[in-house]
PyMOL commands that place a pseudoatom at each C-alpha (Angstrom):
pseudoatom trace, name=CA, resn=UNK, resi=1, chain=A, elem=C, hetatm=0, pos=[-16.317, 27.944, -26.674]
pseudoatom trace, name=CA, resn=UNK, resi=2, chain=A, elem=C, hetatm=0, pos=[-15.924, 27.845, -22.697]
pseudoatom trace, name=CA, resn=UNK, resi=3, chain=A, elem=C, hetatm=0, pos=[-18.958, 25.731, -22.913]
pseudoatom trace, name=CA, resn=UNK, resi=4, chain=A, elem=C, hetatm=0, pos=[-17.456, 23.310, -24.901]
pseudoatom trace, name=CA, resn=UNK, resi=5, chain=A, elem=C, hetatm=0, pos=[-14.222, 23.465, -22.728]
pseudoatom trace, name=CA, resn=UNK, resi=6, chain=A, elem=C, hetatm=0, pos=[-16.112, 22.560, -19.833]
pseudoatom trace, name=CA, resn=UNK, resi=7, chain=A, elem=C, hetatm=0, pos=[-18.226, 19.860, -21.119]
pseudoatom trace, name=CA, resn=UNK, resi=8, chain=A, elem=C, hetatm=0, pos=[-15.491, 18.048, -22.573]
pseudoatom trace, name=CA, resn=UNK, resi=9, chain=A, elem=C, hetatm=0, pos=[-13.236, 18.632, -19.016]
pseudoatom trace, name=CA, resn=UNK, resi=10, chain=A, elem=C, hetatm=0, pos=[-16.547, 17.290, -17.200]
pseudoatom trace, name=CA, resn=UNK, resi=11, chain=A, elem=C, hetatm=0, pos=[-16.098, 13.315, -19.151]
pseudoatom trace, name=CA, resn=UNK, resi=12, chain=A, elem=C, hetatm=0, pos=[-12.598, 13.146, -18.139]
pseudoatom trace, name=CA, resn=UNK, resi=13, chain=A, elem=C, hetatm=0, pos=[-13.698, 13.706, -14.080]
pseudoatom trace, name=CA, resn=UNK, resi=14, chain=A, elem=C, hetatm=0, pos=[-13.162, 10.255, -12.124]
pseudoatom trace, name=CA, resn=UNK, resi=15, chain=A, elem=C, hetatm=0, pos=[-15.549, 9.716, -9.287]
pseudoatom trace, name=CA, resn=UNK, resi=16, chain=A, elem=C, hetatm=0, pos=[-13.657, 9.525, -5.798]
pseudoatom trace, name=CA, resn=UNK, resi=17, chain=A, elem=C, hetatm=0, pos=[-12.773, 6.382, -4.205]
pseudoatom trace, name=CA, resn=UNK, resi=18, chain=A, elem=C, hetatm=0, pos=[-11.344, 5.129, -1.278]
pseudoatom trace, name=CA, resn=UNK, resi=19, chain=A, elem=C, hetatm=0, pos=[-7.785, 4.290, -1.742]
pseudoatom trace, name=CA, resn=UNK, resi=20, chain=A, elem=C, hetatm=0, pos=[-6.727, 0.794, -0.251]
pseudoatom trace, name=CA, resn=UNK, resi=21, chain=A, elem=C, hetatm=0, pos=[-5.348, 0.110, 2.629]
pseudoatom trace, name=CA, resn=UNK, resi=22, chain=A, elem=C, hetatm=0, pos=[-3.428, -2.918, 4.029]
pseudoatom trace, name=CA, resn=UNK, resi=23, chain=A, elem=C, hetatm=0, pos=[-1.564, -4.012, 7.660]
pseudoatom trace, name=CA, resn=UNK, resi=24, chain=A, elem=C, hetatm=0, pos=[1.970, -5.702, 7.175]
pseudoatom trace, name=CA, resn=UNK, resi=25, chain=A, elem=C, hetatm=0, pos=[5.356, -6.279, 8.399]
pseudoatom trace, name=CA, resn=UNK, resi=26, chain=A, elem=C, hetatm=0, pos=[8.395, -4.511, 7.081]
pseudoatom trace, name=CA, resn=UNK, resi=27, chain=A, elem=C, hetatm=0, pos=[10.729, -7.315, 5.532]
pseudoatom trace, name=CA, resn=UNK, resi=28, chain=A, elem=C, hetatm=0, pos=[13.361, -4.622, 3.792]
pseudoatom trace, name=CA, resn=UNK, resi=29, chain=A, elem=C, hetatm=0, pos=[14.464, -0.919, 4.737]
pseudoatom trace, name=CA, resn=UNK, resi=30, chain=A, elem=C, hetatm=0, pos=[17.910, -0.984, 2.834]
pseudoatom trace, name=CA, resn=UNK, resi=31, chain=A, elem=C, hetatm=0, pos=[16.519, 1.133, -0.001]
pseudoatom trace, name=CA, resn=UNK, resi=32, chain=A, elem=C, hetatm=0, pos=[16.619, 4.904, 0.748]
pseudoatom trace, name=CA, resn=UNK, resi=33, chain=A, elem=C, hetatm=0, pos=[13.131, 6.575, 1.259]
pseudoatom trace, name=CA, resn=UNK, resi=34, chain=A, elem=C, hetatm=0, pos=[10.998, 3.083, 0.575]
pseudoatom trace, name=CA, resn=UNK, resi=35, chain=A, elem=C, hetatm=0, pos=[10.329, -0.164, 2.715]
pseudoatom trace, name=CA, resn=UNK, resi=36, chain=A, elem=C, hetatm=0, pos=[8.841, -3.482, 1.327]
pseudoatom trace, name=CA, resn=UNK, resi=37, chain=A, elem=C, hetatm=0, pos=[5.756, -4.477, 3.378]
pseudoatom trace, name=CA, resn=UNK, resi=38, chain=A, elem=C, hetatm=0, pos=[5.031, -8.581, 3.128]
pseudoatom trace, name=CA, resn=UNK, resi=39, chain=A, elem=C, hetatm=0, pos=[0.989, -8.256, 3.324]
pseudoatom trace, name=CA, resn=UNK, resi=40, chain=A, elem=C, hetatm=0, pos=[-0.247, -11.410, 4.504]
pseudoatom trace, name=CA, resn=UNK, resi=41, chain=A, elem=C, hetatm=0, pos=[-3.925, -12.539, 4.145]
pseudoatom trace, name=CA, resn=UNK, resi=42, chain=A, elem=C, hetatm=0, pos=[-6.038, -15.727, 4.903]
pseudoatom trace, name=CA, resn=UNK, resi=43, chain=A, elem=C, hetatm=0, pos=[-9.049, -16.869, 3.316]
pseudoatom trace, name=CA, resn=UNK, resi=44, chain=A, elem=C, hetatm=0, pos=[-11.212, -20.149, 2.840]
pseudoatom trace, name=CA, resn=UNK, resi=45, chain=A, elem=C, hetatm=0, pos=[-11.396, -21.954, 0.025]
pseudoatom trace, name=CA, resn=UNK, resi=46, chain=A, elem=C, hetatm=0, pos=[-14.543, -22.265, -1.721]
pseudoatom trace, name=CA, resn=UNK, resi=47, chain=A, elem=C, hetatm=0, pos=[-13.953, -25.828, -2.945]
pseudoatom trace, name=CA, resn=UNK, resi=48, chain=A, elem=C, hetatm=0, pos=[-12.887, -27.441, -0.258]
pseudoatom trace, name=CA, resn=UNK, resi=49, chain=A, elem=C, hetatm=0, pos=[-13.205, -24.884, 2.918]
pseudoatom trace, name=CA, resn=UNK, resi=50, chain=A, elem=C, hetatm=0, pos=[-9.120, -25.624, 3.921]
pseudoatom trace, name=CA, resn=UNK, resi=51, chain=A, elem=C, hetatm=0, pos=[-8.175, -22.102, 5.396]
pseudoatom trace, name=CA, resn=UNK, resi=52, chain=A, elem=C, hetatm=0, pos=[-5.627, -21.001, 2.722]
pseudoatom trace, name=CA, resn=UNK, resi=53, chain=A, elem=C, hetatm=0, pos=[-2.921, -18.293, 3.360]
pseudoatom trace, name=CA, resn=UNK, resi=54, chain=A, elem=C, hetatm=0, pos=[-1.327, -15.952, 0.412]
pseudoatom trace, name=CA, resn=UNK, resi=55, chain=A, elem=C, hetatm=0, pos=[0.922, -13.044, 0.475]
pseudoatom trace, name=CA, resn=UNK, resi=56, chain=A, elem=C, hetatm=0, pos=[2.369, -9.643, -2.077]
pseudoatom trace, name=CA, resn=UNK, resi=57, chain=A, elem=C, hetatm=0, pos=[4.695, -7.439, -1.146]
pseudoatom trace, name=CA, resn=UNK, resi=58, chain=A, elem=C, hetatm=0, pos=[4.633, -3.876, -1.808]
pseudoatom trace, name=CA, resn=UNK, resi=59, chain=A, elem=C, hetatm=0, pos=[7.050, -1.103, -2.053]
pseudoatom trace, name=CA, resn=UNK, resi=60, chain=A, elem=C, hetatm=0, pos=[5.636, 1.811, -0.165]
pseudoatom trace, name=CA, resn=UNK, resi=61, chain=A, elem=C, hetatm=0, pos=[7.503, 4.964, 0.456]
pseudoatom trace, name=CA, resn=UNK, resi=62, chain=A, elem=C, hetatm=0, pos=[9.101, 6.227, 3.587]
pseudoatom trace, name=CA, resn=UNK, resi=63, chain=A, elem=C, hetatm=0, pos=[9.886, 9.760, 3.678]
pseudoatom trace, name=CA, resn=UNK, resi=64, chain=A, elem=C, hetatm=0, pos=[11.833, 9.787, 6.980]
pseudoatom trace, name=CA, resn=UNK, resi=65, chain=A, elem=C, hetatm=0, pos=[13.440, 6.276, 7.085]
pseudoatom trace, name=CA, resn=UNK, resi=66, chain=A, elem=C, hetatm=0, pos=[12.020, 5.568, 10.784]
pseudoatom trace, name=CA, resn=UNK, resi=67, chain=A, elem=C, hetatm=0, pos=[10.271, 2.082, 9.860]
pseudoatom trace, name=CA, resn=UNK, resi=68, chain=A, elem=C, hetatm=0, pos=[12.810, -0.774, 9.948]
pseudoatom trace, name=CA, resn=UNK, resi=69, chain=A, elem=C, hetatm=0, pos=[12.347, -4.654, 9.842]
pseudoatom trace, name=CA, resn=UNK, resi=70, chain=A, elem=C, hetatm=0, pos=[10.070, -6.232, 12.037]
pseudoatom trace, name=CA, resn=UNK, resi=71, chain=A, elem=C, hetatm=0, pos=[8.034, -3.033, 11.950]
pseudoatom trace, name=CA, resn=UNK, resi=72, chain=A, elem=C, hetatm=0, pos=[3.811, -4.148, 11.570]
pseudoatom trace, name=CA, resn=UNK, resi=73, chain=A, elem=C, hetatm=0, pos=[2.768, -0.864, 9.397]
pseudoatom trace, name=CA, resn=UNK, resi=74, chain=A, elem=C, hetatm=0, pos=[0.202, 0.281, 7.746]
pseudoatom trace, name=CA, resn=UNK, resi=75, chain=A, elem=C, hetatm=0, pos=[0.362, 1.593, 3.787]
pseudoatom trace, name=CA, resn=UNK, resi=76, chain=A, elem=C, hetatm=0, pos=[-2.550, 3.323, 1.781]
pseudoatom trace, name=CA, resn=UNK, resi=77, chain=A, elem=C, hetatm=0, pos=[-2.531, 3.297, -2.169]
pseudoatom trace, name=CA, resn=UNK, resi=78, chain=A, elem=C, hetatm=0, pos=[-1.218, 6.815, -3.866]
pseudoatom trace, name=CA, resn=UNK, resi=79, chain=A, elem=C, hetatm=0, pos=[-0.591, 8.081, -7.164]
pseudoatom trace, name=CA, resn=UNK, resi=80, chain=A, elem=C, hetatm=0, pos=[2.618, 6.271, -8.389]
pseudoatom trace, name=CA, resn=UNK, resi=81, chain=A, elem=C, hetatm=0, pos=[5.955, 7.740, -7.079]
pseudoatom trace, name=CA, resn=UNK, resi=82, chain=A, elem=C, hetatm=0, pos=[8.276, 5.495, -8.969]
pseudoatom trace, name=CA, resn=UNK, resi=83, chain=A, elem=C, hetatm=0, pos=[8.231, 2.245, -11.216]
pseudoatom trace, name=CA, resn=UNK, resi=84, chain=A, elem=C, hetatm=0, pos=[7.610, 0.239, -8.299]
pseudoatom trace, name=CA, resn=UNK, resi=85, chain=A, elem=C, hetatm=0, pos=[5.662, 1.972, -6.037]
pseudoatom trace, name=CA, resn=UNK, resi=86, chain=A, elem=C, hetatm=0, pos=[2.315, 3.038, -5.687]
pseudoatom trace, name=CA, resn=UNK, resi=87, chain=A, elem=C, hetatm=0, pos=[2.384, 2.977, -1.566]
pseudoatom trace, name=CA, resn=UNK, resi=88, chain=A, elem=C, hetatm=0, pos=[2.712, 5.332, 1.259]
pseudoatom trace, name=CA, resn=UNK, resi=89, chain=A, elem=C, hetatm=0, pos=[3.141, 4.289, 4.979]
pseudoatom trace, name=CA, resn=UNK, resi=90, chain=A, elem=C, hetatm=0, pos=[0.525, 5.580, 6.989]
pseudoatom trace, name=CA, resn=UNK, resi=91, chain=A, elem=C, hetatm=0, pos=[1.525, 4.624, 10.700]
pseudoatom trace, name=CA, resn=UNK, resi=92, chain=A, elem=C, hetatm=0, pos=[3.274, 2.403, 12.591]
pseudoatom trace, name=CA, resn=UNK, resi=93, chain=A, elem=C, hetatm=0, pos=[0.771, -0.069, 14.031]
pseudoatom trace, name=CA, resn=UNK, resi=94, chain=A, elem=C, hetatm=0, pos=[3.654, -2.200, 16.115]
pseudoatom trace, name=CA, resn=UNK, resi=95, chain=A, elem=C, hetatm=0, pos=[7.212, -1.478, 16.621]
pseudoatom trace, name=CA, resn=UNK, resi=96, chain=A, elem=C, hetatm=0, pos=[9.423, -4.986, 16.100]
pseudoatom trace, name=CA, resn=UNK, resi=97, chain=A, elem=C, hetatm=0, pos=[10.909, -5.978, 19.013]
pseudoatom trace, name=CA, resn=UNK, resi=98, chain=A, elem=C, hetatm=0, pos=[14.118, -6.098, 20.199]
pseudoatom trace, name=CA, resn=UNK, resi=99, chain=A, elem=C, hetatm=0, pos=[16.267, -8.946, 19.983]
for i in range(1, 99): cmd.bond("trace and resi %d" % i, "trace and resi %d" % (i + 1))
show_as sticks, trace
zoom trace
């Protein structure tokens, strides 16, 4: 039976990966505990080689509330904390500057 038990537990096992990571600015810190990060990224177009620029924001969570706008941070992929996010800040790459 044990056999069984573990041969069955052995197909559900998922093989490690990497989680993601991405660099972006903070654009929001109203929410308690969670930031949205504007990831920007640039690429060329395989068509017609014009350098084109897209974005996504993210929700990623912020346990302490020390990131604020302006903030360039970096977030990793986690398991899902709420609806919306999926993210965890990792470190603060650039604090915004003063205005």
């Amino acid at each position: 039976m044990s056999e069984q038990a573990t041969e069955q537990g052995q197909d559900k096992v998922t093989p490690n990966r990497v989680p993601r990571s991405f660099i972006g600015t903070v654009v929001s810190d109203k929410r308690a505990k969670t930031v949205t990060v504007l990831v920007e990224r640039r690429f060329m177009h395989e068509l017609y080689g014009k350098i084109v620029a897209r974005s996504n924001k993210y929700h990623a969570h912020d346990e302490s509330g020390e990131y604020k706008t302006g903030d360039v941070v970096e977030i990793t992929e986690g398991r899902p904390i709420s609806k919306t996010k999926s993210w965890r800040v990792t470190r603060l790459v650039k604090k915004a500057e003063a205005v």
